[in-house]
C-alpha positions in Angstrom: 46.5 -28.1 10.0 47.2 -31.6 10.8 48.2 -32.0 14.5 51.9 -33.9 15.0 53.1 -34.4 18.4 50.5 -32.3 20.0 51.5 -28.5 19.9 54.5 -28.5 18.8 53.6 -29.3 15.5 50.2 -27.2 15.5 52.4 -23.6 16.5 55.3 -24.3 14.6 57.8 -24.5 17.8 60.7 -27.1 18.0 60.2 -30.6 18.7 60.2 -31.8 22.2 63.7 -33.7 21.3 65.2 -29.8 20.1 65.1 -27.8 23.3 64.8 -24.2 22.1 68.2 -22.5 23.2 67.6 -18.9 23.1 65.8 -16.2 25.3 64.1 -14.7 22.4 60.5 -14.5 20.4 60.6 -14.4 16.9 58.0 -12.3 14.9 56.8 -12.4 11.2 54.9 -9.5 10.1 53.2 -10.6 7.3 52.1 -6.8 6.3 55.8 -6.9 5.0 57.3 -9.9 5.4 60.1 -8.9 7.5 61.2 -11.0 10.5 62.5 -9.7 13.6 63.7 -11.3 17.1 62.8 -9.7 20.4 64.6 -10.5 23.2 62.9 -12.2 25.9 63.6 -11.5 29.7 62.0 -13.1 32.6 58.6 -13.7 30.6 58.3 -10.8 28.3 59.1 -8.5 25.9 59.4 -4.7 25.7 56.7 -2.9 24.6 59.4 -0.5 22.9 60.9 -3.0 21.3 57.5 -3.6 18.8 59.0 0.2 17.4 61.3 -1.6 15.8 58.6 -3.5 13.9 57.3 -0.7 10.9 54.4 -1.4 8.5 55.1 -0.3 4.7 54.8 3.6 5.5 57.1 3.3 8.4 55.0 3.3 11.0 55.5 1.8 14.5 53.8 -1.2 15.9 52.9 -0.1 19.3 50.8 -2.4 21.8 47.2 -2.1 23.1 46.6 -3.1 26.4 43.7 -2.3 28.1 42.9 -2.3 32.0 46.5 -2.9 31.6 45.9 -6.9 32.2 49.0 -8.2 30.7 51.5 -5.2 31.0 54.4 -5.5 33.8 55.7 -1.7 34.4 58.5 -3.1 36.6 60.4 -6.1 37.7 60.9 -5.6 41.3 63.3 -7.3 44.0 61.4 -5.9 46.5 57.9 -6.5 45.7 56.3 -9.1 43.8 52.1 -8.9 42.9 49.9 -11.5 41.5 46.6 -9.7 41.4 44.8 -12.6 39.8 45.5 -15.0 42.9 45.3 -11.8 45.7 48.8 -12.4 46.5 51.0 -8.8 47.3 54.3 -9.3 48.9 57.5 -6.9 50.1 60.5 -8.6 50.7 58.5 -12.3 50.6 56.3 -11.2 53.7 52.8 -10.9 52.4 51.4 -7.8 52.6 48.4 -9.0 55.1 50.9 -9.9 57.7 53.0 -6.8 57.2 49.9 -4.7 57.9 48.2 -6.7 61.0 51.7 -7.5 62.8 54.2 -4.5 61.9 54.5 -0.8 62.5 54.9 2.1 59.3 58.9 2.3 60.3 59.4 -1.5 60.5 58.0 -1.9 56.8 60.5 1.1 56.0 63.5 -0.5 57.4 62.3 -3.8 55.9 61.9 -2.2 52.3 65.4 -0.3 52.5 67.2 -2.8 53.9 65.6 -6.2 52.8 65.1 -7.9 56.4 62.8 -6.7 59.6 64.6 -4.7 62.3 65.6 -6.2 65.7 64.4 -3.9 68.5 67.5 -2.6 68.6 68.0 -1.9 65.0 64.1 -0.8 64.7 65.2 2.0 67.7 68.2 3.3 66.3 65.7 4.0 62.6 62.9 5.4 64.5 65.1 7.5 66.3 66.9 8.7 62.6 63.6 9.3 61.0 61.9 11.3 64.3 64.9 13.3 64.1 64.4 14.1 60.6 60.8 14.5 60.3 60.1 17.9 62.4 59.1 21.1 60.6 58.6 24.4 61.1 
């Protein structure tokens, strides 16, 4: 395939001058010729979604992924992981700072309630979960 203006032209996306408006991926199975359009949200698609796509006999598409490398089970406000660059974070605090410089209850209260406790606030927890903890 000759190449015009770079990639674009090589992958079959828009030109640079067309910005592409929707949040979507559009897929061409060529075992049928049908064309669908998943919906794209914050970098990828639903794995449930390639049901929709169905060779001749009606079978799914499903995806195959393994060591899961590429699969997201969750889009988190609370966590965020980048295992390729080491990085684990809760609430934007890495985890390696969490661990050296705060107690088990102050990474609870930050967790539940999105910010680290004062002394004050981190008291009035402790005390809550102490009091809820014993057993017979």
């Amino acid at each position: 395939m000759q190449r015009i203006s770079g990639l674009n032209a090589q992958f079959g996306s828009a030109p640079a001058d067309k910005p592409l408006t929707k949040d979507s991926l559009s897929v061409t199975d060529n075992r049928t010729g049908k064309k669908y359009e998943l919906k794209v949200t914050d970098g990828s698609i639903k794995a449930a979604d390639l049901g929709k796509i169905k060779d001749a006999e009606g079978e799914v598409t499903r995806s195959y992924d393994p060591a899961f490398m590429n699969t997201v089970s969750c889009i988190s406000r609370i966590s965020f992981i980048d295992g390729d660059k080491g990085i684990l974070e809760y609430r934007g605090y890495p985890i390696e700072q969490l661990a050296d410089k705060s107690s088990f209850l102050e990474c609870a209260f930050l967790i539940i309630y999105g910010e680290l406790p004062t002394k004050n606030q981190l008291g009035n927890f402790s005390k809550k979960v102490m009091t809820h903890s014993a057993y017979h």
